[in-house]
C-alpha positions in Angstrom: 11.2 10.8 12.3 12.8 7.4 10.7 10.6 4.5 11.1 12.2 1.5 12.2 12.6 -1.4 9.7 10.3 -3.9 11.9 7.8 -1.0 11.5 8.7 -0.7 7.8 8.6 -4.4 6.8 6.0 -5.8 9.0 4.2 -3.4 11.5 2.9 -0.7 8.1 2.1 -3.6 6.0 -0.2 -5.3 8.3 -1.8 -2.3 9.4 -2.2 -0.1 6.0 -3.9 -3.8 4.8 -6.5 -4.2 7.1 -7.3 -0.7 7.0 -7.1 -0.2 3.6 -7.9 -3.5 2.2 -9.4 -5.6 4.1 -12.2 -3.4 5.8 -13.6 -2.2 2.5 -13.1 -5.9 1.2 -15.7 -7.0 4.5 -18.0 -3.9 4.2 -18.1 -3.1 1.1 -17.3 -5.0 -1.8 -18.9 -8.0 -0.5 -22.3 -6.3 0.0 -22.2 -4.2 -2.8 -19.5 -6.0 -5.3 -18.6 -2.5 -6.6 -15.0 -3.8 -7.9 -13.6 -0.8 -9.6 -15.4 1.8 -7.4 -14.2 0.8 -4.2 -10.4 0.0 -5.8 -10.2 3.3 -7.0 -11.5 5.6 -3.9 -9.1 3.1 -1.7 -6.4 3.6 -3.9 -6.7 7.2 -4.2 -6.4 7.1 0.2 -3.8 5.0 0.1 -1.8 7.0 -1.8 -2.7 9.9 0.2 -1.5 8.3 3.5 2.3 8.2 1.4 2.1 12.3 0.6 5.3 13.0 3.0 7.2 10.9 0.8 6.2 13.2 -2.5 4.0 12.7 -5.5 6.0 10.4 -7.3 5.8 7.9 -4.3 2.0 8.5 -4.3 1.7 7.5 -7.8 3.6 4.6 -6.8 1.5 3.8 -4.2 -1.6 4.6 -6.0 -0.9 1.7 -8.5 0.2 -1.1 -6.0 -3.1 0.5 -4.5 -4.9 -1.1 -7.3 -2.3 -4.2 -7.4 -2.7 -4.8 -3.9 -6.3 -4.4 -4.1 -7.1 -7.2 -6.9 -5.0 -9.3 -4.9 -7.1 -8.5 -1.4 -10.2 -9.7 -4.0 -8.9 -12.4 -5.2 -6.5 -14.1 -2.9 -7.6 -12.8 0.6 -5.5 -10.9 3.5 -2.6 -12.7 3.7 -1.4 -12.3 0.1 -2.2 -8.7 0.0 0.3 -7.9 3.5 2.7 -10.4 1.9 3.2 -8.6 -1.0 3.2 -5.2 0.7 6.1 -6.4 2.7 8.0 -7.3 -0.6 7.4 -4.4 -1.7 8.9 -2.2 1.7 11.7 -5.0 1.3 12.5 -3.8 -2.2 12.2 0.0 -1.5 14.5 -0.5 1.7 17.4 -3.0 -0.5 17.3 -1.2 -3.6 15.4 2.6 -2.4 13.0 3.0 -4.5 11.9 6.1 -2.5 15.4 7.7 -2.9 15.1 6.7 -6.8 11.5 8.5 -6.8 12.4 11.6 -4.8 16.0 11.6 -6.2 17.6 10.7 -2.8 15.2 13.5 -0.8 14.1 10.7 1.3 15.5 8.1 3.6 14.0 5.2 5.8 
């Protein structure tokens, strides 16, 4: 099933962020201040919510997990969804999924 460019560029970003960043910001690196810990495991299941578009796309994802979560620490929510959108604005211009899976996948 395609996903609609809205829900590509706007609707996945907000949502993957305050799921994946934002909640274990609130609930867990504030109490605990476990930086690298809690950027890793959500990193690791963020990537894994990216397998239908293959392992190189999780690896992918798996490092602006880590990118998107020092800027969720340091920046706040806003920054982090801002750059997610970039980046879904990049992979839709330029496909870097097609580069990646070597034109196996399309938006």
């Amino acid at each position: 099933m395609k996903q609609s460019l809205f829900g590509a560029v706007i609707r996945a970003p907000i949502v993957e962020e305050i799921i994946f960043s934002f909640f274990p910001y609130q609930f867990l690196y504030l109490p605990t201040g476990m930086f690298w810990e809690i950027g890793l495991v959500r990193s690791v299941l963020f990537s894994l919510i990216h397998w239908k578009f293959g392992l190189p796309f999780m690896i992918y994802a798996f490092i602006f997990g880590l990118v998107g979560w020092a800027i969720m620490v340091n920046y706040g929510l806003i920054f982090v969804i801002l750059a997610h959108c970039l980046l879904n604005i990049i992979d839709w211009r330029i496909g870097t999924r097609r580069i990646l899976t070597k034109g196996k996948f399309t938006l």
